[in-house]
C-alpha positions as CSV (number, residue, x, y, z in Angstrom):
1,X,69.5,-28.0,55.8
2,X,68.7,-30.3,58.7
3,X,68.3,-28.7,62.1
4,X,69.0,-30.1,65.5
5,X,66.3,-30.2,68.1
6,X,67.0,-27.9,71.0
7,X,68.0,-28.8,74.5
8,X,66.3,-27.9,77.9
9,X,69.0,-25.6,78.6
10,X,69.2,-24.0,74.9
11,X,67.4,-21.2,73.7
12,X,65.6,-22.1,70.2
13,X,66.4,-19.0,68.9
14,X,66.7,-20.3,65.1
15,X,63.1,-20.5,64.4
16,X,62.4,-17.0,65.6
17,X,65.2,-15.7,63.5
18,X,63.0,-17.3,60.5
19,X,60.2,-16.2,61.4
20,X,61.4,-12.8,61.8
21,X,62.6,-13.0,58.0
22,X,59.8,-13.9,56.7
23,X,57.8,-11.0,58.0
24,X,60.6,-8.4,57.3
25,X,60.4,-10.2,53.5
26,X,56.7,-10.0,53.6
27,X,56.4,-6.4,54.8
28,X,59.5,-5.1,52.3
29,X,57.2,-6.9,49.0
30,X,54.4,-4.7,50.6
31,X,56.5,-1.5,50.1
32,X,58.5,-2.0,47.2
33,X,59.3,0.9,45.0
34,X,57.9,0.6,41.9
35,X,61.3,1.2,40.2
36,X,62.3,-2.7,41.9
37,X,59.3,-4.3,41.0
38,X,59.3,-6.6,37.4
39,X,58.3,-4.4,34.3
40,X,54.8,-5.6,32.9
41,X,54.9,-5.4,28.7
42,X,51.9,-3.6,27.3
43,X,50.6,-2.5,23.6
44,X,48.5,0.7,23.8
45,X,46.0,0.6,20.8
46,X,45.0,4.3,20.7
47,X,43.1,6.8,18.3
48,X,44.9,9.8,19.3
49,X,42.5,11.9,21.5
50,X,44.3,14.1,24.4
51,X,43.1,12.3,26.5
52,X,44.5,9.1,25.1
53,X,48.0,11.2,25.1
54,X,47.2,11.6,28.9
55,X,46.9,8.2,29.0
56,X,50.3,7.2,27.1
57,X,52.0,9.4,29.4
58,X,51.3,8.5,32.6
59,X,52.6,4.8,31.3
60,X,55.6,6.5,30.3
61,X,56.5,7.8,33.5
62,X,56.0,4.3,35.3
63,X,59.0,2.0,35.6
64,X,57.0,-0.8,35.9
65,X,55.6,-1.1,33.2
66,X,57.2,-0.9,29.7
67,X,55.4,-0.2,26.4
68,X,56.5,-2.0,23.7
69,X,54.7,-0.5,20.8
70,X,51.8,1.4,19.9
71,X,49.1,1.1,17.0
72,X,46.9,4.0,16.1
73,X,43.3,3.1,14.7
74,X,40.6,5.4,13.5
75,X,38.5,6.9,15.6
76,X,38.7,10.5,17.6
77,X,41.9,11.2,15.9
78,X,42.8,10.9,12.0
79,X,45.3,8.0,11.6
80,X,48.1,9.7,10.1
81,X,47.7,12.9,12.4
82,X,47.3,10.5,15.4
83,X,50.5,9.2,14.4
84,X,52.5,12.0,14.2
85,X,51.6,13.3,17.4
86,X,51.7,10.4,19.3
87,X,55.6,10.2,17.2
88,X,56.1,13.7,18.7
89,X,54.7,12.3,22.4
90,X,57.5,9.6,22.3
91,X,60.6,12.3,21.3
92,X,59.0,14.1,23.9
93,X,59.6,11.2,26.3
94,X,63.1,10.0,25.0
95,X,61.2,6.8,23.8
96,X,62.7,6.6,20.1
97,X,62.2,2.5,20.8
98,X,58.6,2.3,21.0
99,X,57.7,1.8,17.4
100,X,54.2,3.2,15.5
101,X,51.7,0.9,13.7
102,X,48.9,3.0,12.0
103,X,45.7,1.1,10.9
104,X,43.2,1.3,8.2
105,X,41.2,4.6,8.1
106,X,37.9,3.6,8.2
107,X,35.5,0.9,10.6
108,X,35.4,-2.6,9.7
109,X,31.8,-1.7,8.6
110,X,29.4,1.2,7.8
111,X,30.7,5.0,8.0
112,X,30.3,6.3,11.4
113,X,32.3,8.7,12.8
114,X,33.6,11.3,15.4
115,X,32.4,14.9,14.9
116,X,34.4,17.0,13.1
117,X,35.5,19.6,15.5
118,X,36.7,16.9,17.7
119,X,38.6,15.4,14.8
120,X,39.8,18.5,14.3
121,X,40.7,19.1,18.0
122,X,42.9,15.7,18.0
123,X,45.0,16.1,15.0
124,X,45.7,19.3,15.7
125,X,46.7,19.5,19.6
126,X,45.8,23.4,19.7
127,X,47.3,25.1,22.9
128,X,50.1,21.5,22.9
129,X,53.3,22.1,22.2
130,X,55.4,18.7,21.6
131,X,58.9,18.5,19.9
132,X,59.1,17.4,16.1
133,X,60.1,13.4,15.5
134,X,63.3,12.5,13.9
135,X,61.5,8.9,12.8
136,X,58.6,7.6,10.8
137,X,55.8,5.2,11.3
138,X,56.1,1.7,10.9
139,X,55.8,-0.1,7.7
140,X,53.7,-2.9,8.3
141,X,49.8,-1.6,8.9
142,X,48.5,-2.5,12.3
143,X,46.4,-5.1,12.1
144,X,49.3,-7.2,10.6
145,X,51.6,-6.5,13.2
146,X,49.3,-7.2,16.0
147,X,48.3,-10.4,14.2
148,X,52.0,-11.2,14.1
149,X,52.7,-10.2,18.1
150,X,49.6,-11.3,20.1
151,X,50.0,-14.7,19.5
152,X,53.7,-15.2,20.5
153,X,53.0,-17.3,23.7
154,X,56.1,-17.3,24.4
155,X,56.3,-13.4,25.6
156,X,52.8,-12.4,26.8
157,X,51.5,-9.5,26.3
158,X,48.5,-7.0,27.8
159,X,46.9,-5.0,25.7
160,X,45.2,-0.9,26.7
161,X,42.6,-0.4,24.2
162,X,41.9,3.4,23.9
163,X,39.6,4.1,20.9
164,X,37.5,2.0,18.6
165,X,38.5,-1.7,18.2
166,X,39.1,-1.9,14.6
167,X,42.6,-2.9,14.6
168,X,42.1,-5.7,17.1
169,X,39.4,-7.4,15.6
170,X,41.1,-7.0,12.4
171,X,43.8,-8.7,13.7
172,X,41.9,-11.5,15.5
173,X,40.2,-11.9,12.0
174,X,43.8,-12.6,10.7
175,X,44.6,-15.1,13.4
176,X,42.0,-16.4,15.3
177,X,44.9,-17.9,18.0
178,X,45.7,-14.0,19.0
179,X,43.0,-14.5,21.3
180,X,44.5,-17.1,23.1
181,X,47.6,-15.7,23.9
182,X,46.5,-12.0,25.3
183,X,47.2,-12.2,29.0
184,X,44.3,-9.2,29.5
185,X,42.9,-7.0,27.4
186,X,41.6,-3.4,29.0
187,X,39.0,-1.3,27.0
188,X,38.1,2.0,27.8
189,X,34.4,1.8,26.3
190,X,31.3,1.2,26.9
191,X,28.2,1.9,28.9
192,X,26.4,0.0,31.0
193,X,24.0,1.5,33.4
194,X,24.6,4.8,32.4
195,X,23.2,6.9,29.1
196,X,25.9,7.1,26.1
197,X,27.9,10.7,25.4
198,X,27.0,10.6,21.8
199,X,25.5,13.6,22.5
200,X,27.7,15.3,24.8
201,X,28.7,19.1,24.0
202,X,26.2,19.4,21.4
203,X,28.0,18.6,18.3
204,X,26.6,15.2,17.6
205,X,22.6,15.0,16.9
206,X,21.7,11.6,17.2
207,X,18.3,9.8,18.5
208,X,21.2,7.1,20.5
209,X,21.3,8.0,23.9
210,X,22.8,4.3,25.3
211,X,25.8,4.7,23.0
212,X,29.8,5.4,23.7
213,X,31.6,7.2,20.9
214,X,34.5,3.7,21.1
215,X,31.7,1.0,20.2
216,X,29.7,3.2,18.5
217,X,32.2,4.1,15.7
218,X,32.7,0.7,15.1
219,X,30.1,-1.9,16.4
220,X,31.0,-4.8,13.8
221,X,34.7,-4.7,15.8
222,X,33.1,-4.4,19.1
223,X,31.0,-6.7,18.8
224,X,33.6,-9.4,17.2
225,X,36.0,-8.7,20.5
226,X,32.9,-9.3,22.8
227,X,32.5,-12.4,21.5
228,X,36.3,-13.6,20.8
229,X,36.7,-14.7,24.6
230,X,39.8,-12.4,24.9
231,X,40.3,-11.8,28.5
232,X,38.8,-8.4,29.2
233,X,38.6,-5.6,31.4
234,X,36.2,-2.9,30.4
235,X,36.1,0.6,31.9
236,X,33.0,2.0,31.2
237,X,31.6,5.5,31.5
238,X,29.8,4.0,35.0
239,X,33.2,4.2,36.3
240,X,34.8,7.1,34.7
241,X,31.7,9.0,35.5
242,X,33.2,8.6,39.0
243,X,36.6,10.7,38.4
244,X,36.0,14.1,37.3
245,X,38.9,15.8,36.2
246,X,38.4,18.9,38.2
247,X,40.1,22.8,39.2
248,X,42.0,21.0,41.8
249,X,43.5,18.4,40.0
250,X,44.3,21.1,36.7
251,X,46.0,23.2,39.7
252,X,48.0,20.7,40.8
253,X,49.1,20.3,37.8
254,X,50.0,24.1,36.9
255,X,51.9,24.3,40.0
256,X,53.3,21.3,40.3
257,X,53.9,19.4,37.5
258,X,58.2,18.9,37.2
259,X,58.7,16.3,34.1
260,X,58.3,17.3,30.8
261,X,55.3,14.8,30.2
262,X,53.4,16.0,33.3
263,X,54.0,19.7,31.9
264,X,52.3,18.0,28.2
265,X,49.2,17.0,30.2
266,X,49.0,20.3,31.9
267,X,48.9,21.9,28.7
268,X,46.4,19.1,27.3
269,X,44.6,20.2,30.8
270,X,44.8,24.1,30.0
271,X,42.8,23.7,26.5
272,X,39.9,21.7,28.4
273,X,39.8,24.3,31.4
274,X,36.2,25.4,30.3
275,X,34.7,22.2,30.6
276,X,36.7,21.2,33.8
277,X,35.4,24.2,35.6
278,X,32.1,23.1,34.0
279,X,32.1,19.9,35.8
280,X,31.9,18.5,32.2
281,X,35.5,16.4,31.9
282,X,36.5,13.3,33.3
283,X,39.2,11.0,33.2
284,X,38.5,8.4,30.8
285,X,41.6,7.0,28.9
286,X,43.9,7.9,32.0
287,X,41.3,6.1,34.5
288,X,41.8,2.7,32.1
289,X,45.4,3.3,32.2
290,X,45.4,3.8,36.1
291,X,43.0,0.2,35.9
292,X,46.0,-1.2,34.2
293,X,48.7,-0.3,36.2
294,X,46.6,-0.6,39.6
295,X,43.4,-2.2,39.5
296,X,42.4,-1.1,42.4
297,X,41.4,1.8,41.2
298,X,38.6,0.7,39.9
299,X,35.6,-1.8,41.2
300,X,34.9,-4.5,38.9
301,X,32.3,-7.2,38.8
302,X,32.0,-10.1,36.4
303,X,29.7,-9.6,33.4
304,X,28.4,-11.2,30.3
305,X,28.4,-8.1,27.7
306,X,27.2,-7.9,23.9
307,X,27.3,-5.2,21.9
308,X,24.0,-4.2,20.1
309,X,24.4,-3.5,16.1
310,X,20.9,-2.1,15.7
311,X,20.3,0.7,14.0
312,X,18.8,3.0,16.7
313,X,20.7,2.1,19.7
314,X,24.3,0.7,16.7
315,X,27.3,0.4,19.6
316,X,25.0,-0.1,22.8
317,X,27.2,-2.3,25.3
318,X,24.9,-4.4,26.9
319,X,24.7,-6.8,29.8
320,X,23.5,-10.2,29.0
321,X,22.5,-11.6,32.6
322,X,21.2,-15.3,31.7
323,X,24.8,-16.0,30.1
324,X,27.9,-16.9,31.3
325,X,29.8,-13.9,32.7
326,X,33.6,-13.7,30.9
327,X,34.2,-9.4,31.1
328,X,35.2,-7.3,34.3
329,X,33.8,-4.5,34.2
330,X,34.5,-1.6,36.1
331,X,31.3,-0.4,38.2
332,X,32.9,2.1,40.2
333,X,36.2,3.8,40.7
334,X,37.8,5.6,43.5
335,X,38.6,9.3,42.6
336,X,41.4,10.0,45.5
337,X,43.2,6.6,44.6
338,X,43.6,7.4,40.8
339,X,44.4,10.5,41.4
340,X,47.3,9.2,44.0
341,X,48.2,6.6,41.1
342,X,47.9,9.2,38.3
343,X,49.8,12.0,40.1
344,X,52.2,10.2,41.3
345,X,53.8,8.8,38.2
346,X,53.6,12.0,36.5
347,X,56.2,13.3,39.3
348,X,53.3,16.0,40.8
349,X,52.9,16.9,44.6
């Protein structure tokens, strides 16, 4: 359109008027609901801890963001029992679309595993109750169908990475061009300037203090991803040291909580209430799925990591200063935003 230049006597109101538009258009993309804003397409690769549940329902609940499948890999939870319950999480949300991928049953290498009480405590879901599934698992083992998916560059995907990261290096080992294709990859995993939580509670004896349970179950998978070039985001325990899960928030929950899958994680809250009011439980899946949805959540700061396969410190995440930095990774996160984020998308007030 071609506009005519404005007399003496005229009043150039025209421009104005544009102007005005374009800061009413840039203030209304500042505040737009999250319910008008484009839905981002996300694979959760999850081993079937509660809080990996947590996790899986907070993305649920947000309209922005649309899970397309999930694949279950060893690690906290048995694979079968992992995907059962994460079946029964899905009826539970009215996602009967979301189809199930379990993986192999062991780590790419050695034996190493979580404790059994914890294994124990993630198959079974005590104090959780969750409706039965009228469906089955997938066919095709989840390696294969990641293999299959990740490299399809014509629909992008992201990628939350929840437990050890068999079934993504597995896949990568299938085809090398899944890497290529990721549009981000976020791990919850890792340590970096903090000690590990091998030993946490008591139930693991162990001489590795710089280990976390994800790359220490698994350090040959670890260490393959590290090394892939995939585009990652790691949330380490430096930052979900940061957000305690505490009495306030399990409150908030208990009284507030109006969906079904915000009355799941109260439940999921209610068995951990000792080591909440301990000061012992912190947000770890659900702070990597916060970093997903908002990444301002979380601080991150460009790193080179490698992943140690030692024998006395097997799984230690380790920065590599000298080297060219490819990982974000989360230093710090803010504990009133995620909780905001977090809250908020569960339907609490």
């Amino acid at each position: 359109m071609q506009l005519r230049p404005c007399s003496a006597s005229q009043l150039c109101v025209f421009p104005f008027y544009i102007i005005f538009l374009a800061i009413l258009s840039g203030a209304s993309a500042q505040i737009l609901p999250a319910q008008s804003r484009p839905q981002r397409t996300i694979l959760v690769d999850t081993d079937g801890g509660s809080d990996d549940l947590m996790a899986i329902a907070f993305l649920l609940s947000r309209p922005d963001i649309r899970v397309e499948a999930i694949t279950i890999v060893n690690g906290e939870g048995h694979v079968q029992a992992s995907g059962r319950n994460v079946l029964r999480l899905l009826e539970l949300a009215g996602r009967r679309d979301v189809p199930v991928f379990l993986g192999r049953d062991t780590p790419l290498s050695g034996d190493a595993q979580f404790p059994a009480p914890m294994r124990d405590a993630a198959d079974e879901l005590p104090g959780v109750t969750l409706p039965e599934a009228h469906r089955n698992t997938e066919s095709m083992i989840a390696d294969e169908y990641l293999s299959k998916r990740l490299p399809d560059a014509a629909h992008p995907v992201q990628v939350l990475a929840l437990g050890p990261l068999t079934n993504l290096a597995a896949a990568i080992s299938r085809n090398p061009r899944a890497v290529r294709s990721m549009r981000q990859l976020v791990i919850m995993g890792g340590a970096i300037s903090v000690s590990g939580n091998l030993g946490d509670g008591g139930a693991f004896k162990t001489e590795n203090t710089s280990a976390e349970w994800n790359m220490f179950v698994d350090p040959a998978a670890a260490k393959l991803i590290f090394a892939s070039g995939a585009p990652i985001r790691l949330v380490p325990l430096d930052a979900t040291q940061r957000v305690p899960i505490d009495m306030a928030l399990f409150e908030q929950f208990q009284s507030h909580g109006s969906t079904p899958l915000a009355h799941f994680v109260a439940q999921v809250l209610v068995t951990n209430r000792e080591s909440i009011h301990q000061g012992f439980y912190f947000a770890w899946d659900p702070l990597a799925a916060a970093a997903f949805a908002n990444p301002a959540v979380a601080t991150f700061r460009p790193m080179a990591i490698e992943i140690s396969d030692k024998p006395e410190e097997s799984g230690r995440t380790i920065e590599v200063k000298k080297r060219r930095s490819s990982v974000q990774v989360a230093i710090d996160a803010d504990s009133l935003r995620f909780r905001d984020v977090f809250m908020k998308a569960l339907g609490v007030r």
